[in-house]
Structure formats: structure tokens, C-alpha cells
N, C-alpha and C positions, 0 to 999 in steps of 0.2 A: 933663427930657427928655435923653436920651443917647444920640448917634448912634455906630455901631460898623461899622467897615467888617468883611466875613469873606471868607475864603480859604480853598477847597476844590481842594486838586486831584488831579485823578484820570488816569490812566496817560497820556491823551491829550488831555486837556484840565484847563482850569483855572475852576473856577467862582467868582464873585466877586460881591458883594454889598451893597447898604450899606441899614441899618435905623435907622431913627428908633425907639426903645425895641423894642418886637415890631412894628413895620409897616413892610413893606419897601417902602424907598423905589426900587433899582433891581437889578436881576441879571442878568449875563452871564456867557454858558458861553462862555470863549476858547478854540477849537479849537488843538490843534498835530498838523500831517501827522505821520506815524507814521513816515514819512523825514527827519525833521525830530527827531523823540524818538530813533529808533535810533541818531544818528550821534553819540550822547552812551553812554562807554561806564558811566559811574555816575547811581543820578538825580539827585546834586549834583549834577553837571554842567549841570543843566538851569534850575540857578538863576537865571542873566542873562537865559535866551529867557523866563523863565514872569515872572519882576519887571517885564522892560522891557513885558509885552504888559500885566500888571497897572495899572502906571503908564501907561499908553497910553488903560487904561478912563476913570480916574479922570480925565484931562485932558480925555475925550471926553464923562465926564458935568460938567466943571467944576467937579469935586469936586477938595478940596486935602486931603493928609494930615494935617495940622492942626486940618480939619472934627471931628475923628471922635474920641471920647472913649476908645476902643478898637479892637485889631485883634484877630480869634481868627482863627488860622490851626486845619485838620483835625488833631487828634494821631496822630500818626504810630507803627510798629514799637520802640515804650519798653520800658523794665524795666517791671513788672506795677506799679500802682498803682491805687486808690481811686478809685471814680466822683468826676467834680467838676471843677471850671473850676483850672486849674493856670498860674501864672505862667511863662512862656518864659524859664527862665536858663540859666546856662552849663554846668552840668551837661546838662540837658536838649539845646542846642544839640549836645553833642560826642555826647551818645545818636544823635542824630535825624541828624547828618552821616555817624556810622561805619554806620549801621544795624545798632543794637544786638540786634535779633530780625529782619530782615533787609532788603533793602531794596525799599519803598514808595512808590509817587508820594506817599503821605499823610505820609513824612517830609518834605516838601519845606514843610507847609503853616502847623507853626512856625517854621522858621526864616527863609520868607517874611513873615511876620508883626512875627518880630526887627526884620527889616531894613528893613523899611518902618517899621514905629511908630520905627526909633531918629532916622529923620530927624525927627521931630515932636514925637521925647522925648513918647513915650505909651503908654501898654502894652500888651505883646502878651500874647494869652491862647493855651490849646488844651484844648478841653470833649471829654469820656468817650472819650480814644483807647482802639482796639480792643486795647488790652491791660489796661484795666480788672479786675483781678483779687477779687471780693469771695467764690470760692467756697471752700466749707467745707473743712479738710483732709481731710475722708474723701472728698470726691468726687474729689481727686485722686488716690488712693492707687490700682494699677495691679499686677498676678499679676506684672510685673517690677518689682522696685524701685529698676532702674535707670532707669525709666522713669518720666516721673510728667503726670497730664491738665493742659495747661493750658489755660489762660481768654485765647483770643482767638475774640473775636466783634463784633455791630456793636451796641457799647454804647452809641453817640451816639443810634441813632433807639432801642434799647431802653430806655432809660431818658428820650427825649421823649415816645414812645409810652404809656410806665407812669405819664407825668404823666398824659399825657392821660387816658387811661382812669379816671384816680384824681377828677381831676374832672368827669368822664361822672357818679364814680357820687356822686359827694359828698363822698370820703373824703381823706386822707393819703395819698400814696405809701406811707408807712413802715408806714400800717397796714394795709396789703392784703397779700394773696395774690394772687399771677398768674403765670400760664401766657403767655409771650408768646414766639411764631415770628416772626421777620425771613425773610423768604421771597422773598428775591431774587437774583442769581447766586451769591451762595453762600450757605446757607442755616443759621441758629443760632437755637436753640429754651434757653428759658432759665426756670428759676425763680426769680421772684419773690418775695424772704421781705423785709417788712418794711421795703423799701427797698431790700434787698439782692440780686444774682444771686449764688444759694447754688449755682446749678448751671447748666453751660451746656453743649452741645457746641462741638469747634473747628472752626467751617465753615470754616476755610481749608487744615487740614492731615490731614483722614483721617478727621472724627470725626462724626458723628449721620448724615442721608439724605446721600443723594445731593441733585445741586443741579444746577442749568443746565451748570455747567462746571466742578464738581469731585465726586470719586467717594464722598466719605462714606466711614464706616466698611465696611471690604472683610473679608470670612472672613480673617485674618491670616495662615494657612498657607500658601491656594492664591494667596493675593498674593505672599508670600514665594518659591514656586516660580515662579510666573509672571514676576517680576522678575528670580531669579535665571535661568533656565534661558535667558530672552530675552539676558541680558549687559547690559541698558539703562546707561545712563550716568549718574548722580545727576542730570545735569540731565535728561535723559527718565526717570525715575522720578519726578521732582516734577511734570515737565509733564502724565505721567499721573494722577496726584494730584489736581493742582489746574490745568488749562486745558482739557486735551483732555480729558474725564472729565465722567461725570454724563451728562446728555440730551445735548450734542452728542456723546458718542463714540458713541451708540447711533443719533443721529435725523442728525446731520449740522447741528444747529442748537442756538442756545441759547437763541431766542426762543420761551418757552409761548406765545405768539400763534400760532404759524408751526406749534406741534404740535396747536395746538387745531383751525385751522384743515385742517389733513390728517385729521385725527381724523372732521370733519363730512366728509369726502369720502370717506370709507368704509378711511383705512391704519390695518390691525390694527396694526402694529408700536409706530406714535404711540399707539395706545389702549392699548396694554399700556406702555408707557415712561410716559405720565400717570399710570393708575391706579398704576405702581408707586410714580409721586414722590407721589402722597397717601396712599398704604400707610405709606410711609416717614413721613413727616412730620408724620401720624396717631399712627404708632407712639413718634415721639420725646417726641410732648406728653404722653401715655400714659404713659411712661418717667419726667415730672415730676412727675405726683400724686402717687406718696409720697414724694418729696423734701418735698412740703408735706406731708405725713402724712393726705392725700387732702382738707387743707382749701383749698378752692384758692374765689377770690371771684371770677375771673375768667378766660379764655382769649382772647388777643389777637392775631388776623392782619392782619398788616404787613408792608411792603417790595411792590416792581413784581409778584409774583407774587398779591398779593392784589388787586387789582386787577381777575383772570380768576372771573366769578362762577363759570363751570365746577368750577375747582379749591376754591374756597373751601366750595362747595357738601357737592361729595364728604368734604373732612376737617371740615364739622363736624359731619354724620352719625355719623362716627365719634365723634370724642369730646365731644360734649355733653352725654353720659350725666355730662361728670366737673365741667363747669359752666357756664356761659354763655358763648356763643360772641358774641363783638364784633369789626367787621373795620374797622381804621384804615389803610383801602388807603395805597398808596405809602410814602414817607419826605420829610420834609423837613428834610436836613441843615441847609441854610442857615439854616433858621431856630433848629433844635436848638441851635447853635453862638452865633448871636447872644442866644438866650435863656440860655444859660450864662455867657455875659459879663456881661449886663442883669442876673442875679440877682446876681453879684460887687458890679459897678455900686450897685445899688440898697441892699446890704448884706443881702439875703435868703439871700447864703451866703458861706462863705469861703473867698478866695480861699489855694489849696492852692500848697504849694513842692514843688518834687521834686528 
């Protein structure tokens, strides 16, 4: 039996955990006021407020760092590396400080991880950070070639999801085919080959639908004019990108709840903004069947957007025709994370250096 404390954190909070093998023993989401995060001008900076409130949990569950056979902290904005539970070393630390692909609350969540396991001398891990790279070189290859597609998506619940469904049906991970959409503020659709995501879009910087709060792939031109004619600044050119962008630039919100909800009250505008994110999102999983060469055993919806039977309803009308539609509402990081340590843990995989 192997207890694993984990750490998750996200722009405004900090989520924290502690699992007896797969059964969670406790988990708390540490809030930090947003005047409280601003007045930090890098998210290092934020290491002492997010450690001291972590160590504050554990005193208040009477848990000692010592308890716990491992810590996995969220992996964070890395150089491109291989699905898989990765040891936290000093390479990795000076990626995750400078923010190497740029900067993350989810850098914070290995070297959180460091610092606490080093007082107990015990390891810290971090399972499938979003820069997971397994796709093919033609999917990268781009009409510029200065330019080239890369692979950041939400690989942590995409490949707990792809367990999951592998044993829905019976099978191996590695032996399947799937289609699986993460469908939550920002949205990434991926091909599943053999274990592998041979193909993904970048939901965080321009690439597949639109998403609650970022704009997906834009006609390139009239983006190009649009951005330049305005004069925007690189940082509101990104903020249009990826915050203000997608359902809230159009509805004013980034809760589908809150557009579903006007929808039933009769506003055209919410009903045309929905049907176009399941137009979209239709379209991208569409876009994967021949990456499998149309053999696909599976199509999988997941993340807080699967959740709305509305929406899930609409896209799997659409593409059912290409294989069986299965919906693994939500995500559960915390536990994706501690199951990636448990497998290191238990010897069912190995643990990866970077």
C-alpha cells in the first residue's frame, strides 16, 4: 500500500490531495484572492504563498511529509517529451523556473513537489504535462516552414481517459484506436494510435474549434489584417487568442451552463454560438478518421463541457456514423496524477528522466 500526497495548481488556486494506492483519502482546493496572485510579478514568485498554505493542509489533516511514499506535482510549460510519470531533477527544475514554453501556474506544481519531498527525502514525480509530444512528423509539417504544429494539449486527462475507455472495452491501451475530445475551457481533439496521440490540435494557441475562452483556428489572412490594421500589442493579440476569445467574446460568458441556460429562454445569438461550438468540435473529430485510416474502435467525450447532455447530444449525431460515441464526463486530475506515480510505485511502468 503506497500513500502519495499530489499538487495541482491552477492560476488561482491550488488543489492538493492525498491517496492511499487509487482511493482518496482527502482533497482540498486552496483558494488565493486574485489581489493576492497579481501582486506577484512572475509565477515563481508565488512559491512561498502556495508551499506555506500546502503545508498548512497537511498540518490541518495531521498528515506529515514523511507519511507519503511520493509527491507528483501537475507538469508544467516543458520541452516536448513522451507520455509518462517523469522524475523532478535539476534539469527539469531550471525548465519549469525560467518557463521554458512559457509561463504556467502548472510550472509551479513540480518544483512544489521538489521542495516538499526534499524535506522527507522522497520523490517527487510529474505525470503527462501538456507538452507531451507523441505526434507523427507529417502532422507537424505546415505551407510555412518556418513554422511548424506543435503538441500542447491536456494529455494528463487524455491519456486517463484512454485507460479508461480501454478497460470499458476489454482491451490494451496500445491496442486501440480512439478518437478523444477534452472539451473544457480550452478545447483539444486527438488521435489515438496504439497508445499513441499521433495527432492533436493546440487548444491553447490558435489551433482546432473554438473553446469557452480561446478563438481556435481563425481564416489566417483576415486575422492577419484584423490584428494588424487594429495596432494591438503582442500582449492583446495573445489575450485575443487565448482569454477573451471563443464563447465569451461572442456571449459575454464562458460558462455553457449560462449559454444553455439563455438558449431555453428563447436568445438566438446563445443558439447560434452553441450550435457553432458543436459544428466545430464535430468537425475536428471528423478531421481524425483518417489520421486512423478510418479505423477508429472508439470516440470519447470528456472534460466539464461533457457534462451538458445538450451539447454532447448534438456532436454525437454528427459523428457516430465514424464509431461509437462514449462520454467520460468531467476530468479527474488528481487522481490521473496519483495513478501515474502508483504505476512507477508498483513497477507497472517506468519511471522516465528528462
Amino acid at each position: 500500500m503506497y500513500e502519495i500526497f499530489v499538487i495541482n495548481p491552477g492560476s488561482t488556486s491550488t488543489k492538493v490531495g492525498a491517496f492511499k494506492n487509487d482511493k482518496k483519502i482527502f482533497a482540498k482546493n486552496i483558494h488565493h484572492s486574485k489581489k493576492e496572485i497579481l501582486s506577484f510579478k512572475r509565477i515563481t514568485d508565488q512559491l512561498d504563498l502556495r508551499r506555506k498554505a500546502i503545508l498548512k493542509v497537511l498540518k490541518e489533516e495531521n498528515k506529515n511529509i514523511e507519511d507519503f511514499d511520493a509527491i507528483v506535482g501537475r507538469g508544467g510549460a516543458l520541452r516536448p517529451i513522451e507520455s509518462g510519470t517523469y522524475r523532478v531533477n535539476e534539469n527539469m527544475l531550471k525548465d519549469l523556473r525560467t518557463g521554458f514554453q512559457g509561463e504556467h501556474a502548472s510550472n509551479l506544481g513540480g518544483i512544489l513537489a521538489a521542495e516538499i519531498a526534499k524535506k522527507a527525502s522522497i520523490p517527487a514525480y510529474i505525470v503527462d504535462p501538456v507538452v507531451v509530444d507523441e505526434m507523427d512528423p507529417v502532422a507537424k509539417i505546415t505551407g510555412r516552414p518556418e513554422i511548424k504544429r506543435r503538441s500542447i494539449f491536456h494529455a494528463l486527462n487524455h491519456k486517463h481517459t484512454a485507460r479508461i475507455m480501454a478497460e470499458k472495452l476489454g482491451k490494451s491501451y496500445k491496442d486501440l484506436n480512439l478518437i478523444i475530445a477534452h472539451l473544457g475551457g480550452g478545447i483539444t481533439i486527438g488521435a489515438h494510435q496504439n497508445g499513441r496521440v499521433v495527432d492533436i490540435n493546440n487548444g491553447l494557441y490558435g489551433d482546432g474549434p473554438f473553446s469557452p475562452d480561446r478563438c481556435g483556428g481563425l481564416p489566417v489572412w483576415d486575422a492577419v489584417l484584423y490584428f494588424l490594421s487594429n495596432d494591438f500589442s503582442k500582449e492583446e493579440i495573445f489575450k485575443k487568442i487565448s482569454g477573451d476569445a471563443g464563447v465569451v467574446a461572442h456571449l459575454g460568458t464562458n460558462d455553457i451552463r449560462e449559454v444553455v441556460r439563455r438558449m431555453k429562454k428563447g436568445d438566438k445569438k446563445a443558439e447560434d454560438i452553441f450550435n457553432a461550438l458543436v459544428y466545430q468540435v464535430s468537425k475536428e473529430i471528423g478531421k481524425m478518421a483518417p489520421v486512423l485510416f478510418g479505423n477508429v474502435d472508439a470516440i470519447v467525450l470528456t472534460g466539464g463541457i461533457s457534462n451538458e447532455k445538450m451539447f454532447v447530444n448534438r456532436v454525437k449525431k454528427r459523428v457516430e456514423f465514424i464509431a461509437p460515441v462514449y462520454i467520460i464526463a468531467g476530468d479527474d486530475e488528481m487522481k490521473a496524477l496519483a495513478l501515474g506515480a502508483l504505476r512507477v510505485l508498483n513497477g507497472e511502468e517506468e519511471l522516465k528522466e528528462y
